[in-house]
N, C-alpha and C positions, 0 to 999 in steps of 0.2 A: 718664521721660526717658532713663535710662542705658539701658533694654531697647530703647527706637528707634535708640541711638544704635551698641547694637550690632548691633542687625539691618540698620543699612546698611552692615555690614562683613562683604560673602559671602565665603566661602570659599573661592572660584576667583578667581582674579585674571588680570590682563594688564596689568602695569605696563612702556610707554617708557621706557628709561631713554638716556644717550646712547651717541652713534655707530649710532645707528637699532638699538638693539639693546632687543628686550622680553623680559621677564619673565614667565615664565606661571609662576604660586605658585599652590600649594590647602595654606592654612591656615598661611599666613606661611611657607612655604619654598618655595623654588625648583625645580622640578621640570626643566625645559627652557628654552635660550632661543636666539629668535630673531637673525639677524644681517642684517639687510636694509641695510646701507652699500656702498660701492663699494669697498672695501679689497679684495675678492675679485672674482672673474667672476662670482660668480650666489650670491643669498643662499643662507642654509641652516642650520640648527639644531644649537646646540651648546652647554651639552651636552646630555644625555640621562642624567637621573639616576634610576638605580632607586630601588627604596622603601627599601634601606640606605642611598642618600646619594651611594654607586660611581656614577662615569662609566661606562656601557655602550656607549659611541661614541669614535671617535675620528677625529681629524684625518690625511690620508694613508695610506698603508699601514707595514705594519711593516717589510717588508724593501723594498719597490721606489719609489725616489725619480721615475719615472716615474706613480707613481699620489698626485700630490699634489692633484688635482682628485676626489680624496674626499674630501668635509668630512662626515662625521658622519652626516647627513640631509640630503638636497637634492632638487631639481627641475632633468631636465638632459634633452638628448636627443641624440642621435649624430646624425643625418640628417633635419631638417627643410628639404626641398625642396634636398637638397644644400648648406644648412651646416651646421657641427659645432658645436653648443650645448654639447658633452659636454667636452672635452680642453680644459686647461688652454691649448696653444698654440696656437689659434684664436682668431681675433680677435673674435669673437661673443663678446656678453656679455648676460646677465640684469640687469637694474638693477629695484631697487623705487622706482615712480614716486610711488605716496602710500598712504599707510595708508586705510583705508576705516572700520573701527567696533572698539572697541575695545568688549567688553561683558561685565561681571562678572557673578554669580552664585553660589548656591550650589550647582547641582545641575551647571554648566560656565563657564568663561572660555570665549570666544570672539574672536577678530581676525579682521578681514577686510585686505588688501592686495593694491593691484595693482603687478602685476610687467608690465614690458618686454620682448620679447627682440628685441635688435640684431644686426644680421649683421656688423657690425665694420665696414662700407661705407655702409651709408644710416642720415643723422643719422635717419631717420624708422625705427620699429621693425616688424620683423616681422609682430610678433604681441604679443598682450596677453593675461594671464593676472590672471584672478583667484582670489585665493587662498585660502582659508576653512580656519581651523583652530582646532578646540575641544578642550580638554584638559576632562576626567572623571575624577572619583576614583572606583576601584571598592576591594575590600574590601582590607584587610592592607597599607595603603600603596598599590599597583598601583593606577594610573591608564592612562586610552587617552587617544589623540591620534587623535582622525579629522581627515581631510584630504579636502577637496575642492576638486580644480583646473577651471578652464574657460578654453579657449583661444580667443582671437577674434581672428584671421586682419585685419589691416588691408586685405590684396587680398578678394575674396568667397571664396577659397577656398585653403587651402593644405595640404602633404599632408607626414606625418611619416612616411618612409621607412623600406621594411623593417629592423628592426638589433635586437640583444642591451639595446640601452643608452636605457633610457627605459622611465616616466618618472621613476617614485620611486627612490631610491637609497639605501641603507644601509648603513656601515660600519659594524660593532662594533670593541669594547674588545680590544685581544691577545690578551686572556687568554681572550676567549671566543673567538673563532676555534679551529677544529678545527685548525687546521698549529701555529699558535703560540702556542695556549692548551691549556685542556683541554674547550673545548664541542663543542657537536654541533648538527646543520643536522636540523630533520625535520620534514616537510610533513604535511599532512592525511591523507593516503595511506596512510599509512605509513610513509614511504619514509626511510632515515636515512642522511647523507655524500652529500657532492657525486657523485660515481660515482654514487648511485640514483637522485638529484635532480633533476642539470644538462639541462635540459630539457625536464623533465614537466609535465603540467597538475597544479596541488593551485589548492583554497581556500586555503589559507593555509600559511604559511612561518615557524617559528621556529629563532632562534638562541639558546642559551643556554650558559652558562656557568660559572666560577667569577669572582668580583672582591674587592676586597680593598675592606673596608667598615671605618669608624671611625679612630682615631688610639690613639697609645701603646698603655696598658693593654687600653685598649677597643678595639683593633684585631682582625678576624677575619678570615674566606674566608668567604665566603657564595657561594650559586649567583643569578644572575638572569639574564633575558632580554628579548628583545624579540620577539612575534607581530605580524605583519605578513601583513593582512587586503585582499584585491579581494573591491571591492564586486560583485554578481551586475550590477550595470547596467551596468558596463565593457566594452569594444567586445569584449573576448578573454576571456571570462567563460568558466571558470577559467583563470586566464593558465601561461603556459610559463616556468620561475624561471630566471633566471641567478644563477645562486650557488657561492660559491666557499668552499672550505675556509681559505682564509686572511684571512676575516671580511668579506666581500660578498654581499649578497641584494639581487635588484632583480625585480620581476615585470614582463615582457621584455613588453607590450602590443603591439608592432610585428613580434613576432621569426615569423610566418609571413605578415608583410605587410604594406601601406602600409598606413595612416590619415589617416583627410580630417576635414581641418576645416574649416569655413562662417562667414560671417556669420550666415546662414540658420538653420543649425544648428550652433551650435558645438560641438566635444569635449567632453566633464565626462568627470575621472577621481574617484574616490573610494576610499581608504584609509585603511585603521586600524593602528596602533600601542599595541598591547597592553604596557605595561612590569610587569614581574611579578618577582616574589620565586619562585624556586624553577627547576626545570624544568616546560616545558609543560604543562600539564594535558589533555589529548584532549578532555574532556568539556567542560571550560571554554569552550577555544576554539573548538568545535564551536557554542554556545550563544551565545559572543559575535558569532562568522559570523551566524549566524542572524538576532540580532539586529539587528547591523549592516543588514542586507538588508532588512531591514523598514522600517530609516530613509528618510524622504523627504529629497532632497537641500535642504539650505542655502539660501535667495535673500538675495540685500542689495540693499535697497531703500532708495529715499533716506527719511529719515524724517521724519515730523511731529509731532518734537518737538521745544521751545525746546534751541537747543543744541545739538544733533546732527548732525551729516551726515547718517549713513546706519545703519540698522539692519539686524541681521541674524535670518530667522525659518528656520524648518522650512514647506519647500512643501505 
């Protein structure tokens, strides 16, 4: 009786807690968490806790009160069909309309929720996004965060305008940024510092660091980071980064050109988020890419079971 009683308590979790804010735990701690309320313009995750326990994201920027439409992790876009999803002082706003499936496990937590986006003028929205995100413990504490978005256009069809900004967005921690910490920016390539970066095509993009882990006695500097993975089935496979030396990495899907999206056919973006103890590993995240690219994308499906809404499987 006690051995069933603990195998219905997995590993991975997704616990709502309130102000529309969830909890994604593997193994009774806190890894990251969601903010899906209207207190902001567009939800977005926060924080981002490496495997010491350090916040590796932050809210706004460190020197410029102009850039306070960075939260941490988000979903934004500069120019969809001529409005600005992106910048604080546009009336367009992201709101999450309802949660879809909350679903534990031990091998991932997974949420589904759909987002809104309003152009600040018609009570009716834009566009509708669904949202898919599953947190996975890999070895030494390190865990990923894959993310899969899908946009579905309420017209038949609408188009996300050439621009730097959109869709994923990442700020780090101060201390990891290369201007006001002591990290460093280095893509798949090779390629190391904003100067070799801003603009290249890479598989993947890490930021890493030093951060300040524990309290009193037990207080140290540790290094950790974040890789940040495009999936091969993305419209700009391998995308062009905008990344900046003062803790911003976004891979720029639009940045040589429009993007359409359909009823017909809608957009699916998909990303991974690698959180790791150390500096980069090449070999690692070479393997994790790889991986990645092998996964079949996410569906939520309504479900057949007592209880449920909707469930979420692998296509």
């Amino acid at each position: 009786m006690k051995e069933d009683i603990i195998n219905h308590h997995p590993r991975c979790q997704v616990i709502p807690i309130e102000n529309s804010q969830v909890s994604f735990q593997i193994d009774g701690v806190e890894r990251l968490r969601w903010h899906g309320g209207s207190a902001a313009p567009r939800p977005f995750f926060y924080p981002i806790l490496g495997p010491s326990g350090a916040t590796l994201t932050r809210i706004g920027h460190p020197g410029a009160p102009n850039h306070d439409h960075h939260r941490s992790v988000w979903y934004a876009h500069h120019d969809v069909s001529g409005v600005d999803f992106w910048s604080d002082n546009s009336p367009a706003r992201i709101r999450q309309h309802s949660w879809l499936a909350y679903q534990d496990s031990d091998a991932e937590a997974v949420m589904g929720v759909e987002l809104h986006w309003f152009d600040g003028h018609d009570p009716a929205p834009l566009l509708k996004q669904e949202l898919v995100v599953a947190i996975r413990p890999l070895g030494d504490n390190d865990y990923s965060l894959e993310l899969q978005a899908t946009f579905v256009p309420t017209s038949d069809s609408l188009q996300f305008n050439k621009t730097n900004f959109g869709f994923l967005a990442v700020r780090v921690a101060k201390s990891i940024s290369a201007y006001f910490g002591g990290g460093q920016i280095v893509n798949s390539e090779g390629r190391i510092g904003e100067s070799q970066i801003f603009g290249h095509s890479a598989r993947w993009m890490d930021y890493s660091g030093p951060v300040s882990a524990g309290n009193g006695a037990g207080h140290r500097k540790v290094v950790e980071g974040i890789t940040y993975f495009e999936h091969s089935d993305n419209a700009s496979y391998p995308p062009k980064w905008h990344v900046r030396e003062d803790g911003w990495m976004g891979a720029s899907i639009c940045r040589d050109g429009d993007v359409t999206t359909s009823k017909e056919s809608p957009l699916m973006v998909r990303h991974l988020l690698h959180v790791h103890a150390g500096s980069v590993k090449r070999r690692e995240a070479d393997e994790l890419a790889e991986n990645f690219n092998q996964r079949h994308p996410f569906v939520v499906r309504k479900s057949t079971k007592k209880h449920t809404h909707a469930e979420i499987e692998r296509a």
